[in-house]
C-alpha positions as CSV (number, residue, x, y, z in Angstrom):
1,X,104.2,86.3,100.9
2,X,105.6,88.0,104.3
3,X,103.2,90.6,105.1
4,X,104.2,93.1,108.0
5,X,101.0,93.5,110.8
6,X,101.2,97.3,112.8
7,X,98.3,98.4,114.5
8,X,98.2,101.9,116.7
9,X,96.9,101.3,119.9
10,X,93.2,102.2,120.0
11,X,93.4,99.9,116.2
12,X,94.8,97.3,118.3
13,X,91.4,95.5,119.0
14,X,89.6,96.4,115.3
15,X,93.2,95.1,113.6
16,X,92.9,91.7,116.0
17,X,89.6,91.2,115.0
18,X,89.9,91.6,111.5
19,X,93.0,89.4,111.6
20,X,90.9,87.1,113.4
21,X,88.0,87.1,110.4
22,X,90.3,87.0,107.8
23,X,92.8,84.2,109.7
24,X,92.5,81.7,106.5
25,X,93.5,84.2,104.7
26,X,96.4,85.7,107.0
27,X,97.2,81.9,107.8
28,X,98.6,81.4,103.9
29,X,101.6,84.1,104.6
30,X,104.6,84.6,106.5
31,X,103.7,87.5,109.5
32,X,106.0,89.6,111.1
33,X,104.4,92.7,113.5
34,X,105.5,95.2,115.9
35,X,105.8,93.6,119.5
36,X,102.1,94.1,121.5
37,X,100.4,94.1,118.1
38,X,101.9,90.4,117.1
39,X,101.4,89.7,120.4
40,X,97.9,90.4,120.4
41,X,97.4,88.5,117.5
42,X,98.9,85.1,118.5
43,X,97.2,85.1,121.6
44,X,93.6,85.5,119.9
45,X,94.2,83.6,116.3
46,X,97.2,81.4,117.2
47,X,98.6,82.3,114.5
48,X,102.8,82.4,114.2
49,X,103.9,85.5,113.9
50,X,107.4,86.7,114.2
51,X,107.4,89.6,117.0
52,X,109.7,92.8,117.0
53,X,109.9,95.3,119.0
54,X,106.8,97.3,119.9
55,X,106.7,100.3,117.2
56,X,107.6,103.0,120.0
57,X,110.9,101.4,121.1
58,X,111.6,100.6,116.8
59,X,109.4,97.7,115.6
60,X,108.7,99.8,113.0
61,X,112.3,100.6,111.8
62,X,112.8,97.6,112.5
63,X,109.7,96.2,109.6
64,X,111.2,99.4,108.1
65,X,114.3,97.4,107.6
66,X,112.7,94.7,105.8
67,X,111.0,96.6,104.1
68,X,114.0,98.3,102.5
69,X,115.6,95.0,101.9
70,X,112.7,93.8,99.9
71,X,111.8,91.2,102.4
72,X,108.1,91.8,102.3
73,X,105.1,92.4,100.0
74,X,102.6,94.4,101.8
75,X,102.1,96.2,104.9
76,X,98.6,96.3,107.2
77,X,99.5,99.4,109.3
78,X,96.1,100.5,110.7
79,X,97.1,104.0,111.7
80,X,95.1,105.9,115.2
81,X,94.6,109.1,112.9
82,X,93.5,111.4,115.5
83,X,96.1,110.8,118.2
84,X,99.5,112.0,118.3
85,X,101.9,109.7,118.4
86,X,105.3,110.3,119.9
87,X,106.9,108.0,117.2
88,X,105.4,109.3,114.1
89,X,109.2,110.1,112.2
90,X,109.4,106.4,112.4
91,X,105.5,105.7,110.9
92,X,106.4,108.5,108.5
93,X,109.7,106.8,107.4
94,X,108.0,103.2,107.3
95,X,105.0,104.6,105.0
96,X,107.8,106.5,102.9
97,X,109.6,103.0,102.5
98,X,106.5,101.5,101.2
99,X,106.1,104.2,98.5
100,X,109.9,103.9,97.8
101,X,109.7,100.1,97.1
102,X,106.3,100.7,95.9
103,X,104.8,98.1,98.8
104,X,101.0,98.1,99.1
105,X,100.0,99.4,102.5
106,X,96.3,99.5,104.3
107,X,96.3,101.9,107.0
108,X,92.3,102.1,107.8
109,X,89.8,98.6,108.1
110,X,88.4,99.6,104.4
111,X,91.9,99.6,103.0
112,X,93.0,96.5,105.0
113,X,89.5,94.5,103.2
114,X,90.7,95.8,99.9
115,X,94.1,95.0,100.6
116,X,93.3,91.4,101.3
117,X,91.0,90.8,98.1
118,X,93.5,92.1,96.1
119,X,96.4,89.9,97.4
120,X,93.9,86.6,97.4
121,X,93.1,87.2,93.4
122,X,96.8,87.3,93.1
123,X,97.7,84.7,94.5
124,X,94.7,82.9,92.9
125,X,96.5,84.2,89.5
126,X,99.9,82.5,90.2
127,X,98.2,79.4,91.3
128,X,97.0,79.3,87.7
């Protein structure tokens, strides 16, 4: 599966680390993130991760874009609720994709854990 990795910046660290415990799992898929979050990743899981642009300068139009062209299957967006964010028509388009194409998204840690368990018995249910 190509799962897309976005993390606001104070989620950077508590999306890094939960990539980090979960790497088996993240290690099975093809990644693609927003620039300083992929980033961030590699350098801590060595994981390959293909790196756009950083969201504010349109990593996420350009996951967006993906998105829309059915390119990937789920979306870990952990979202800085209580910060304004001078980019939020493109988070807002991006989450609007997901509904469109009907992608599942996690945008807080507890969705992100239930995101993951869902996608491992899935795949355990194509193995079979």
């Amino acid at each position: 599966m190509r799962l897309a990795l976005v993390a606001h910046d104070r989620k950077k660290q508590e999306f890094v680390d939960f990539v980090a415990e979960n790497r088996d799992f993240f290690a099975e898929h093809d990644l693609v993130a927003t620039g300083t979050t992929g980033s961030l990743i590699i350098s801590r899981t060595g994981l390959p991760v293909h790196c756009y642009l950083s969201g504010p300068l349109g990593g996420d139009q350009q996951i967006g874009s993906e998105i829309a062209a059915g390119q990937v299957e789920a979306v870990f967006f952990l979202r800085d609720p209580l910060t304004a964010h001078p980019h939020e028509p493109d988070v807002s388009a991006l989450l609007r994709l997901c509904d469109v194409k009907a992608i599942p998204v996690a945008t807080n840690l507890a969705t992100a854990k239930a995101l993951v368990l869902g996608l491992k018995d899935l795949n355990s249910r194509r193995a079979v």
